[in-house]
ZAMARGU-4260 file (C-alpha; in steps of 0.2 Angstrom, whole numbers, plus 5000, padded with zeros to 4 digits):
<rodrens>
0) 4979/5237/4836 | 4989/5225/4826 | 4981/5209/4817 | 4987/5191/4820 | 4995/5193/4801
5) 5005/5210/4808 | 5011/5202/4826 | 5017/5186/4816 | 5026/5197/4802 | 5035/5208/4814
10) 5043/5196/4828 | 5062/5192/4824 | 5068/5175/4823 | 5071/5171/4841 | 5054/5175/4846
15) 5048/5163/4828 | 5058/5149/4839 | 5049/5150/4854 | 5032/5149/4845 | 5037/5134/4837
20) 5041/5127/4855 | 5023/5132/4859 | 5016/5122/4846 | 5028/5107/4848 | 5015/5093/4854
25) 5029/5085/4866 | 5032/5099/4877 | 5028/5096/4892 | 5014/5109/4902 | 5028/5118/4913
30) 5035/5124/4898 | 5019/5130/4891 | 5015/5138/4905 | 5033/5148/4905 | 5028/5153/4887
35) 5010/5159/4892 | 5019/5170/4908 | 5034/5175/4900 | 5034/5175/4880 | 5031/5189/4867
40) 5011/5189/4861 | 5014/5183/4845 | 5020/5166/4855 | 5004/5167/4867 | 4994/5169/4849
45) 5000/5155/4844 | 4999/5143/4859 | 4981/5148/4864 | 4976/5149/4846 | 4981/5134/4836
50) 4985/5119/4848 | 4976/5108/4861 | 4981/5112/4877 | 4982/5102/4895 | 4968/5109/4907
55) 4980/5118/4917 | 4986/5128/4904 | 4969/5132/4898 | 4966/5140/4917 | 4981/5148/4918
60) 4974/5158/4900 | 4957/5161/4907 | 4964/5172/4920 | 4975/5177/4911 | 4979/5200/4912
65) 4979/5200/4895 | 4962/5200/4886 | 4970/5196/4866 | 4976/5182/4874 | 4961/5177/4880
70) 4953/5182/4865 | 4965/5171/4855 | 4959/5154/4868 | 4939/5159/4861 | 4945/5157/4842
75) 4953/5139/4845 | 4945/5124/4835 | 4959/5113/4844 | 4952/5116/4864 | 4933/5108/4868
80) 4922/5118/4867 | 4917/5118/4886 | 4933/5125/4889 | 4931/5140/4877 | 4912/5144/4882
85) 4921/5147/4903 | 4925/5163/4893 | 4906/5170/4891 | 4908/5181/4908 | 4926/5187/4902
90) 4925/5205/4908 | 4931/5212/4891 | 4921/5215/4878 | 4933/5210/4864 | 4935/5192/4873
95) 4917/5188/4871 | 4915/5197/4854 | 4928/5184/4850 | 4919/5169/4856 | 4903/5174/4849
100) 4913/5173/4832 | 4921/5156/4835 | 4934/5147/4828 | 4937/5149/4809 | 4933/5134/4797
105) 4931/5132/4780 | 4913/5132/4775 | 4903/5121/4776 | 4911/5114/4789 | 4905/5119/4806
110) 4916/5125/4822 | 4911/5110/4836 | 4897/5118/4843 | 4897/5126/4864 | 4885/5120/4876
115) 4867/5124/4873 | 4867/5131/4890 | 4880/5144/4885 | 4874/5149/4869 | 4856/5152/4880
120) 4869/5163/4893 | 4875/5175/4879 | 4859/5177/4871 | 4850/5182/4887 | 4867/5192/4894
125) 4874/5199/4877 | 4867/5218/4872 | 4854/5218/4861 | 4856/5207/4847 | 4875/5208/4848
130) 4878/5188/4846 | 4865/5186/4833 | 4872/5197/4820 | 4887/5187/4818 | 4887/5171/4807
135) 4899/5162/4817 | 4889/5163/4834 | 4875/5153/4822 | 4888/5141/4815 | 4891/5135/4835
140) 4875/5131/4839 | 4870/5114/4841 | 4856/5108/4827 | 4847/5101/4841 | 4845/5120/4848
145) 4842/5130/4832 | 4827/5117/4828 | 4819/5121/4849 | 4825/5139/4847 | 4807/5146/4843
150) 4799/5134/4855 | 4813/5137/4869 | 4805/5139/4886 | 4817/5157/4886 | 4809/5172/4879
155) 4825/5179/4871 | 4827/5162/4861 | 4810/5161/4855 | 4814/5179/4849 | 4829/5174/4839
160) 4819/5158/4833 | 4807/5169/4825 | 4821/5175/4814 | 4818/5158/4806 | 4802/5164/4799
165) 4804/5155/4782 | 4807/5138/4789 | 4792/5139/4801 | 4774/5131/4799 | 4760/5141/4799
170) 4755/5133/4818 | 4773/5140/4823 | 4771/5157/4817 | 4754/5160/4825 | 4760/5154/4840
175) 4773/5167/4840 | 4763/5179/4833 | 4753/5177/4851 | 4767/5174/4862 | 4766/5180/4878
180) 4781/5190/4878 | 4783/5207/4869 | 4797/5204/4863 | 4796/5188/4854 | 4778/5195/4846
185) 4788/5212/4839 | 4800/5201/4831 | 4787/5189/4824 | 4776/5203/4818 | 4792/5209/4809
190) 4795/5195/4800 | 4778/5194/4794 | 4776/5212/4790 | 4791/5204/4775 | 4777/5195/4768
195) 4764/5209/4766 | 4766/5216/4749 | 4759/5232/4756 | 4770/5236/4770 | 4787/5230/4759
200) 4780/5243/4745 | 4782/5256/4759 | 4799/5255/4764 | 4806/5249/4747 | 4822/5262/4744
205) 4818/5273/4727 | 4837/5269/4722 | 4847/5255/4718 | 4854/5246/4732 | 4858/5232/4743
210) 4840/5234/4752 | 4831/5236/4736 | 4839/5222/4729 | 4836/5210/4742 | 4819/5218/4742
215) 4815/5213/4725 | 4823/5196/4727 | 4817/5187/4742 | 4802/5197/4746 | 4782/5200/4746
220) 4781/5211/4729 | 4765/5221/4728 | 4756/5224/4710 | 4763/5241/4710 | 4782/5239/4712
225) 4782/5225/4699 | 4773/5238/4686 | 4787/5249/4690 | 4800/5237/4688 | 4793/5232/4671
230) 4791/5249/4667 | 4805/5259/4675 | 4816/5249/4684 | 4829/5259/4691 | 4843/5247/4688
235) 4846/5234/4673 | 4848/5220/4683 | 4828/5222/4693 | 4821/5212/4680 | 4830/5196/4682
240) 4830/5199/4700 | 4810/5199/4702 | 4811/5186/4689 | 4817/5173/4701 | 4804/5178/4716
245) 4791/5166/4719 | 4778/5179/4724 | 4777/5187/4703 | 4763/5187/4698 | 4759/5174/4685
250) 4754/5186/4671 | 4772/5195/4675 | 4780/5177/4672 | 4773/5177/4655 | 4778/5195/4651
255) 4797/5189/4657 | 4797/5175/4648 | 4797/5183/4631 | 4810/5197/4640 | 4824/5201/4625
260) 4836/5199/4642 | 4841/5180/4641 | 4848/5183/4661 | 4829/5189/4664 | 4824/5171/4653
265) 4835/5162/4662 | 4830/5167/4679 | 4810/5164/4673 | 4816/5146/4665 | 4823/5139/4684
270) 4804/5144/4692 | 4794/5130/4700 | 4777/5138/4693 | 4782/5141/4674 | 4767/5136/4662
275) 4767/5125/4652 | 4766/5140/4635 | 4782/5145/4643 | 4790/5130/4647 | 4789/5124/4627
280) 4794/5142/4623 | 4809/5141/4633 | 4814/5126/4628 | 4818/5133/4610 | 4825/5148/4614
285) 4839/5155/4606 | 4850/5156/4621 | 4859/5140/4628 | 4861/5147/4645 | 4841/5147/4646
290) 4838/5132/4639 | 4849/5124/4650 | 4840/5132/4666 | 4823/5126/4659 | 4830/5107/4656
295) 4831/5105/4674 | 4813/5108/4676 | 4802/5096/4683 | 4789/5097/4673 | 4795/5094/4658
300) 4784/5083/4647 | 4790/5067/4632 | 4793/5079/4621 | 4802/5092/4629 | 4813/5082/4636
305) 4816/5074/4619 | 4819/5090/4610 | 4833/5095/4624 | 4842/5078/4623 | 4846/5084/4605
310) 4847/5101/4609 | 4867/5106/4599 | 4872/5114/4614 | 4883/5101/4625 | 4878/5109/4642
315) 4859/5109/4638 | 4858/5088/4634 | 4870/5086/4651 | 4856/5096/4661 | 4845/5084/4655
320) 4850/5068/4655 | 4851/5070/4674 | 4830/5071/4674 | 4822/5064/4685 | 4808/5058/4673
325) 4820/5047/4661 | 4824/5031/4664 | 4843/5024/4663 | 4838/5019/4646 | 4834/5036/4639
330) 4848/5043/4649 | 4859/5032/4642 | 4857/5038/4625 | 4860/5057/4626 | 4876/5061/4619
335) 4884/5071/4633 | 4900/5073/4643 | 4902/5073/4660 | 4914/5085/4665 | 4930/5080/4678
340) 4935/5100/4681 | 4923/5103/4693 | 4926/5107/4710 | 4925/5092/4721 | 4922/5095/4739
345) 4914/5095/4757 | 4894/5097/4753 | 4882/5102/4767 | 4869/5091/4774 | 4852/5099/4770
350) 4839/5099/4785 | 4827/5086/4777 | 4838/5069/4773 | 4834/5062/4756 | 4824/5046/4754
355) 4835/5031/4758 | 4827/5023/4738 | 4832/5037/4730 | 4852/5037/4735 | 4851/5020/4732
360) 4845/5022/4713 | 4856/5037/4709 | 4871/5026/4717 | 4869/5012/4703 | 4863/5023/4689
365) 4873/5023/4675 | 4876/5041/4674 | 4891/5049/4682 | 4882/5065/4690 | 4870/5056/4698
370) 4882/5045/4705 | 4889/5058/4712 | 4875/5067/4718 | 4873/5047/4731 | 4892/5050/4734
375) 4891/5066/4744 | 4879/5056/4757 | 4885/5054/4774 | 4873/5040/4779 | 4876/5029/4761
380) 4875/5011/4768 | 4893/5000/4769 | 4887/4991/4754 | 4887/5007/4740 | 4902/5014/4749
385) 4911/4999/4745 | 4904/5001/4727 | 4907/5020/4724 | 4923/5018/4731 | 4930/5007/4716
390) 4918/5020/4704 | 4927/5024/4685 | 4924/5042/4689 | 4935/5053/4699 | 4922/5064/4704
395) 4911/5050/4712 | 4927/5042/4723 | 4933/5060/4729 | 4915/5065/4734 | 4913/5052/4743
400) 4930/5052/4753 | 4927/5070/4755 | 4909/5066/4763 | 4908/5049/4770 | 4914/5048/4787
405) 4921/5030/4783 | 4929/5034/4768 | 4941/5021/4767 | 4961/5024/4768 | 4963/5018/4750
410) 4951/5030/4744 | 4958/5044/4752 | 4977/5042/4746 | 4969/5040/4729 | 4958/5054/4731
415) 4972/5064/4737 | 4984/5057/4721 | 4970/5060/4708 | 4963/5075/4713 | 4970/5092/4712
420) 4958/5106/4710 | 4949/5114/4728 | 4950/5104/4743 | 4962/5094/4740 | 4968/5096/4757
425) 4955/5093/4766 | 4957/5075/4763 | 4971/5073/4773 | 4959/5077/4788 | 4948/5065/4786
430) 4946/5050/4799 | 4955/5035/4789 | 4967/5046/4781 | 4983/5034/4780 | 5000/5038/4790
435) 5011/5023/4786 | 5021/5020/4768 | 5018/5036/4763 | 5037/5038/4763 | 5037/5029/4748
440) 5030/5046/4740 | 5046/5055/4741 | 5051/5056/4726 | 5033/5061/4719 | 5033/5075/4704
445) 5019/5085/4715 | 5027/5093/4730 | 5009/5092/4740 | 5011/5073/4739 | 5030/5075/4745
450) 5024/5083/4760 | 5013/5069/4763 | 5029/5060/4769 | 5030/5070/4786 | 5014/5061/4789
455) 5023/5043/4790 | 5030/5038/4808 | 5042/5026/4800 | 5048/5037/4786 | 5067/5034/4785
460) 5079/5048/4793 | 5090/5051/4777 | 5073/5052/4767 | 5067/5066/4779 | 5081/5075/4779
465) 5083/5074/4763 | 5066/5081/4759 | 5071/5096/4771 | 5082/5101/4759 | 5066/5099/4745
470) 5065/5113/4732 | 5045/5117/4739 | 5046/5127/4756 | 5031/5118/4761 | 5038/5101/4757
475) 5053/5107/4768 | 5043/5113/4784 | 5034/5100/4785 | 5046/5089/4787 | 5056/5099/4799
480) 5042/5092/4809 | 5047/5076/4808 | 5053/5065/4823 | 5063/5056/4813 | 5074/5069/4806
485) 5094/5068/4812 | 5098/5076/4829 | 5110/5086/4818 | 5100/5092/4805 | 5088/5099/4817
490) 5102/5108/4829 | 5105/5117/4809 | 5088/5121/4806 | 5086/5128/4823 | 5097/5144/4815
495) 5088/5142/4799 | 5079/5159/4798 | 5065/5151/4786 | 5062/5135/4795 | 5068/5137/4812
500) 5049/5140/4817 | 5044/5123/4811 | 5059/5115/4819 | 5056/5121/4835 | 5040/5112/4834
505) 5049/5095/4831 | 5042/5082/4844 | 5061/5077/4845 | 5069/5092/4853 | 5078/5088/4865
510) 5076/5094/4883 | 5091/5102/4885 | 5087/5111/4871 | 5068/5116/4876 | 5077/5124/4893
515) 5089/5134/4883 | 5078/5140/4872 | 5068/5147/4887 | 5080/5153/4898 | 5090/5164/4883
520) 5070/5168/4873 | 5074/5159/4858 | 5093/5167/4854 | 5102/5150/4860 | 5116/5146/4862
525) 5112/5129/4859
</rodrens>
């Protein structure tokens, strides 16, 4: 079966015209509907795939014959999503697959989540854990769901809840543990069997491997498979994964501390339990990656933290002059540099919100990273949004407009000027993103700001037909988009075999020219 990619890559120009039309926002729903009856599949991919659509089309794709068709409406971020969950019963297996999977989005962004009452339909109705395996079936659940899942008056949620083990209070587990269901108590006694040393030590593969590996990480290790590690680890990278699990034992922290291995160090220097020998030890050791993971420690005493602020290594004094034991004064005098290469984007929202003070305090600190660190809140109050919006570091203002659902407009052009590393794009999404005078970007050295023009309403027509003609083929599609580009122009670019896709799509297409495109399948004459 072909993929999207290989159905786009084969259809021939007149079919790339009439999936244009099916994205053009001004056709009218007859005209979708003939596409969906009568048009090739790549123009049914991409008319139930990438666009809104009226709630007649969205029927008339539900009963659709064709289940990729209908499998194509499940993936769509554009549709709500109560219109995508009327495909849970679909009788193919390959349409629910699909809406089990969702809509694609850049993490950490989540797709809009389906009803609660449908995601309880698919876990109860599904085979076996068929929904659950899949990351995307999790990303469209609503949070107020995932937290009732292991108190959910349905036996099949509480069992999925359970899966949630690390996240759940001791009061939760046993409750679980004693459901009244079978099935909920084999899945919690599951998870808990990860937590005895005993039982893990048992199933633990002799090898290397993914299993062992995750094994050694993230679960319960037993005195005897740490000696063996120690002693005959059966890859070279064990040490510094059991390094970084929180049930070593303490002895085998100070064994690992001293390892000639700086990974293995470094993996010891980042732990919440690190003694104090081994802490000061660290502290000098000879490798700058180490000491950089042990200058982010809590616990670092007066003099520790003294020794680090001096420490000839650049990225060491940065880690630490972000602790949170100094005050702004001490801060203020280690000589570091804040880096502006970084990646500056979307930043998930942790489960637990951080203290209201404490976003306050690292918004008016003196030190760029923690600045940044308040910048990436959604629920900063009016008045530091206001202030980090006018902050002398880049990252600060782009984290913020990447983050803050009032970012204002003038932060977002800015952002979008300023900025060009990862993401970038993604501020031209954001709610207060501006549309007018960004016509007066057209002439812009950076072909991603020229683009920005097809955005403006009032953009000129000899500037946006000029700017079809631009040397960057995105600048150029874009702007054959434009409703304000020449009747003329448009009629040309219509028999343009690289933009005649995106011209189809113009809002100002004529009628005359939507019907013959229909009635002769996108060869014209026109």
């Amino acid at each position: 079966m072909p993929t999207p990619g290989q159905i786009w890559e084969e259809a021939d120009l007149a079919t790339r015209r009439l999936a244009g039309l099916a994205l053009n926002p001004s056709a009218p729903q007859d005209v979708l509907l003939r596409l969906l009856a009568e048009a090739p599949s790549v123009v049914r991919m991409v008319l139930c795939r990438d666009r809104d659509l009226p709630a007649a089309v969205v029927d008339a794709v539900i009963e659709h014959p064709d289940p990729r068709t209908r499998g194509f409406l499940a993936v769509n971020p554009h549709v709500e999503p109560d219109q995508r969950a009327r495909l849970a019963d679909d009788p193919d297996w390959i349409v629910r697959a699909h809406l089990a999977e969702g809509p694609r989005v850049p993490l950490p962004d989540r797709p809009r989540p389906l009803p609660d009452e449908t995601v309880v339909h698919m876990i109860t109705t599904y085979d076996g854990d068929e929904p659950l395996g899949s990351i995307g079936f999790w990303q469209q659940m609503s949070w107020d769901l995932i937290r009732s899942m292991p108190t959910h008056p349905v036996a099949e949620v509480r069992r999925a809840g359970a899966g949630r083990w690390g996240s759940l209070s001791a009061e939760r587990r046993a409750a679980l543990l004693a459901d009244p269901d079978e099935g909920v108590r084999e899945r919690a006694e599951a998870q808990a069997r990860l937590e005895d040393p005993v039982w893990v030590e048992s199933v633990l593969p002799p090898h290397p491997c993914h299993g062992r590996t995750d094994i050694l990480l993230h679960r319960a290790l037993s005195r005897a498979v740490v000696e063996g590690v120690l002693t005959a680890p059966a890859d070279d990278d064990e040490k510094a994964a059991i390094a970084g699990n929180p049930t070593l034992p303490a002895d085998a922290v100070v064994l690992l501390a001293a390892d000639p291995d700086p990974k293995v160090r470094e993996r010891i220097a980042g732990r919440a339990d690190l003694g104090p020998a081994e802490r000061r030890a660290l502290v000098g050791d000879p490798d700058p990656q180490v000491r950089r993971a042990v200058a982010h420690h809590a616990d670092l005493d007066a003099h520790e933290r003294g020794v680090l602020a001096v420490d000839p290594d650049p990225g060491v004094r940065l880690a630490v002059s972000v602790h949170p034991a100094l005050s702004e004064r001490e801060r203020a005098r280690v000589d570091c540099t804040v880096p502006t290469d970084r990646v500056f984007g979307v930043h998930a929202q942790g489960w637990v919100s951080r203290d209201p003070d404490d976003i306050r305090r690292d918004a008016l600190s003196g030190h760029p990273l923690l600045r940044r660190r308040a910048a990436q809140e959604r629920t900063l109050p009016p008045d530091l949004v206001d202030r980090l919006a006018e902050d002398d570091d880049l990252g600060v203002r782009v984290l913020l407009a990447q983050n803050h659902p009032d970012a204002p407009a003038a932060l977002l052009l800015r952002s979008f000027l300023e900025y060009t590393g990862r993401e970038r794009a993604r501020l031209t999404t954001r709610p207060n993103f501006p549309r007018t005078g960004l016509a007066d970007l057209a002439g812009h050295a950076d072909p991603q700001v020229r683009a920005l023009v097809a955005r403006d309403p009032r953009a000129e027509p000899a500037v946006v037909e000029r700017l079809t003609r631009d040397p960057d083929p995105e600048v150029r599609a874009a702007l054959a988009r434009h409703p304000n580009l020449a009747r003329p122009r448009l009629a040309e670019l219509l028999h343009d075999e690289e933009l005649a896709h995106a011209a189809a799509a113009n809002p100002a297409l004529d009628p005359g020219t939507v019907q013959r495109l229909l009635d002769t399948d996108g060869r014209g004459p026109w």
